[in-house]
N, C-alpha and C positions, 0 to 999 in steps of 0.2 A: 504494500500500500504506500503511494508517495507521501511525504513526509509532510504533514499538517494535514491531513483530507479525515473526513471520519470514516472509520472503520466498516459503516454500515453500508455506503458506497457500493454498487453491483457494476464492477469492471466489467460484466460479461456480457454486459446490452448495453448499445450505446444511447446516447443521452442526447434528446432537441437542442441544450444547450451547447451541451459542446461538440455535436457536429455543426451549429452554427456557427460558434467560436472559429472553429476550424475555416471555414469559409470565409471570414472575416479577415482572416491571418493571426488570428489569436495562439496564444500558447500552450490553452490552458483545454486540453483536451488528449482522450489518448484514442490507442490503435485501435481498438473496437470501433470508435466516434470515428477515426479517419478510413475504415474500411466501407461503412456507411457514407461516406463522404463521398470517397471516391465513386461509389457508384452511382452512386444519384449524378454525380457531376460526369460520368460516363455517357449517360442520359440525355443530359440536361447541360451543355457544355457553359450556357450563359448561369447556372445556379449561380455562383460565386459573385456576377455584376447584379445579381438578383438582390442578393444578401446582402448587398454596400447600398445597395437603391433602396432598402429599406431602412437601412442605416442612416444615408442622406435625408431620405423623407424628415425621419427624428429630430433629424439637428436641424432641420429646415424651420421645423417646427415648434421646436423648443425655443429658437431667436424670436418667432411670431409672437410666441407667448412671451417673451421679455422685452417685446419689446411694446405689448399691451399693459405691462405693469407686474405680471405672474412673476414671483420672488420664491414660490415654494410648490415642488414637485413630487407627485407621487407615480411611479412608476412598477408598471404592476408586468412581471414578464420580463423581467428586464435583462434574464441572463448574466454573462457573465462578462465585468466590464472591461471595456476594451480601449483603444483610441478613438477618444475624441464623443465619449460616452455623456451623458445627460449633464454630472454633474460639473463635469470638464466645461462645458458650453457654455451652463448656468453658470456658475461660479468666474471664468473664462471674461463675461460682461458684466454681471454682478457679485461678487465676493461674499456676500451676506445671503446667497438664494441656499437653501434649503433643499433637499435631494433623500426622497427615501427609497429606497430599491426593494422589488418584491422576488421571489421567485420562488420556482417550486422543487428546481433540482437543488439535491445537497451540495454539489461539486459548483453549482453557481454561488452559491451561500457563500462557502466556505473560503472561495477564494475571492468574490466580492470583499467580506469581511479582514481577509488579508491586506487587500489591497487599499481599502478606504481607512484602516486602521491610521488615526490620528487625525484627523478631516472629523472635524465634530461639527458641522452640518449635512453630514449623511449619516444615512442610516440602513440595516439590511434588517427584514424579515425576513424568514423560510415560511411562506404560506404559497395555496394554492386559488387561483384567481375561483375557486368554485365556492370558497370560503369569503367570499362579500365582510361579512359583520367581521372574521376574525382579521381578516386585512385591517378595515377603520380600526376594530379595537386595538390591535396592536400597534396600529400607526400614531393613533392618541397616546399611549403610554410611553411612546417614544420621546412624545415631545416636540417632535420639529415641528408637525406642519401646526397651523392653528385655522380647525376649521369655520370658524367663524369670517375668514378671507376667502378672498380667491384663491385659487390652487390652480395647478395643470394634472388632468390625470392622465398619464397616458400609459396604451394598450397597444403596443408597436408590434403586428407579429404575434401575438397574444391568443387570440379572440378564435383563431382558426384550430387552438387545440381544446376549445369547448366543443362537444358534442351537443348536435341537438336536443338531445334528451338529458341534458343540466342544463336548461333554458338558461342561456346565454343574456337572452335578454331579460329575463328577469333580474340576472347578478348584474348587469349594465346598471340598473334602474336605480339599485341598491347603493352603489356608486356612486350616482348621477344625485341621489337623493341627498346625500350627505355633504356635498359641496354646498358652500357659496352663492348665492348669484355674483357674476362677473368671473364664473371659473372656466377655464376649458377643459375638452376633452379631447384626446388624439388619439387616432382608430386605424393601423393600416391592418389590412383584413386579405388573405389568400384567394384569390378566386378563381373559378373552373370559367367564366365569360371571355371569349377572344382566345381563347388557350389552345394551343396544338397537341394534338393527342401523346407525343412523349412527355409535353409538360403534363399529362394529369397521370401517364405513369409512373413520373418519378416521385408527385407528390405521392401517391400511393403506397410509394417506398417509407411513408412515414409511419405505415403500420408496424414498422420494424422497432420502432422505440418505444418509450410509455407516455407518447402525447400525440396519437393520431389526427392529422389535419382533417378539418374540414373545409371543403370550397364551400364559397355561396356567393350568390350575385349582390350586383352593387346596391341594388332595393334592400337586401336584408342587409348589408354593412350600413348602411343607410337608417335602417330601423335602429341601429345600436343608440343612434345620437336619441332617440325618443324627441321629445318636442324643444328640445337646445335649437340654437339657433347656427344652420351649418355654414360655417364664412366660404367665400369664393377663396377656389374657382371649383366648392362641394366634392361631391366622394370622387376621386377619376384618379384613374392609372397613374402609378408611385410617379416617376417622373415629373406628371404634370402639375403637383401639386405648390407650385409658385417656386418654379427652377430659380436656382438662382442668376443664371443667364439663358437666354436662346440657346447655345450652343449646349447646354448642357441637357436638354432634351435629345430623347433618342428618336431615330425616325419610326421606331415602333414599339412605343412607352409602355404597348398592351404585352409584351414578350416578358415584362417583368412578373407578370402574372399576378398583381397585387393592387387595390385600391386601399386610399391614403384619405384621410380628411379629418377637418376640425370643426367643434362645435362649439362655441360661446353660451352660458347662462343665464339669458339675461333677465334682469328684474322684471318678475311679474307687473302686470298690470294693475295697478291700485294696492 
């Protein structure tokens, strides 16, 4: 067992987080995670520009929110950190922003918490996004965020290893409820729409770990935001979601396989 990881650790299946780790150029993942890797990207030779495009989306969107006022982050999925990660970005334009990471693999926990060790405006839980209340409550006892503010929640990547039958949208809701008005939420979500038939074999290959993907169309990514209010240019293919230049769009945004979008809270009426 490598040195700091817990013991309880199952080397012998690989892990969502760190075969993405792995795609990212991360370290922190092993040979099981890159055996999986490798084949899927056998498949699928763009996975890897896939994985950064989701990547980019985040930080696209994490400047959005700071630069709306958002000072304090909840990140739910968040894997295991890497360059150029939420609290890097946050921190990066505001020094004093807040950052708490969720995740559901051990080996994301453990090496989060390495890594953030001394950075006392982050924080890591080990919960599972299907646990709604134990997320808030543990996030409250933390300390950082204060929800009585706006916040950023964000669900990058996340949302697609809910199965329909742990009503996704009900754990959204439960989220959604517990912010702020003036909070956002950020949603990039896998989908089966515009996809070439090796892209939905290789997602397929996600039955091989313990967090099976689901696709679903841009209506149901769509439905997560419930009645938030969704800012331009709304749910559409990862790339397009406010590139940072022209150039940086691909000429075929739909090959990432993935819709991105934000929703604003705004204060009810009366």
């Amino acid at each position: 067992m490598p040195d700091g990881l817990p013991t309880e650790i199952d080397l012998t299946r690989p892990s969502a987080a760190r075969v993405y780790d792995y795609f990212l150029g991360g370290a922190h993942n092993f040979e099981i995670d890159r055996q999986l890797a490798e084949q899927i990207a056998s498949m699928t030779p763009n996975l890897a520009a896939t994985m950064r495009s989701g990547r980019e989306f985040l930080r696209r969107a994490v400047r959005v929110l700071l630069d709306a006022g958002i000072d304090q982050f909840l990140d739910i999925g968040s894997g295991i950190p890497t360059v150029g990660n939420v609290h890097e970005v946050a921190q990066g334009v505001n020094p004093k922003a807040r950052v708490v990471y969720v995740d559901i693999d051990p080996v994301a926990v453990a090496h989060s918490r390495e890594l953030l060790a001394g950075n006392e405006l982050t924080g890591v839980i080990h919960a599972d996004l299907r646990e709604p209340e134990r997320i808030l409550a543990e996030t409250r006892q933390l300390g950082l965020i204060d929800f009585s503010r706006p916040m950023g929640i964000l669900l990058a990547g996340v949302v697609h290893f809910i199965p329909d039958a742990d009503q996704p949208e009900a754990i959204l809701a439960t989220l959604r409820a517990a912010a702020a008005p003036g909070s956002f939420l950020v949603v990039s979500h896998s989908t089966f729409e515009d996809q070439p038939q090796e892209m939905l074999d290789a997602q397929r290959l996600s039955a091989r770990t313990a967090t099976e993907i689901t696709l679903r169309s841009r209506a149901q990514v769509t439905g997560f935001f419930g009645d938030w209010t969704v800012v331009e240019p709304g749910v559409v293919h990862m790339p397009l979601w406010r590139p940072d230049s022209p150039s940086d769009v691909d000429e075929h945004p739909e090959r990432f396989g993935a819709f991105g979008g934000v929703a604003r809270y705004d204060q009810p009426a009366g």
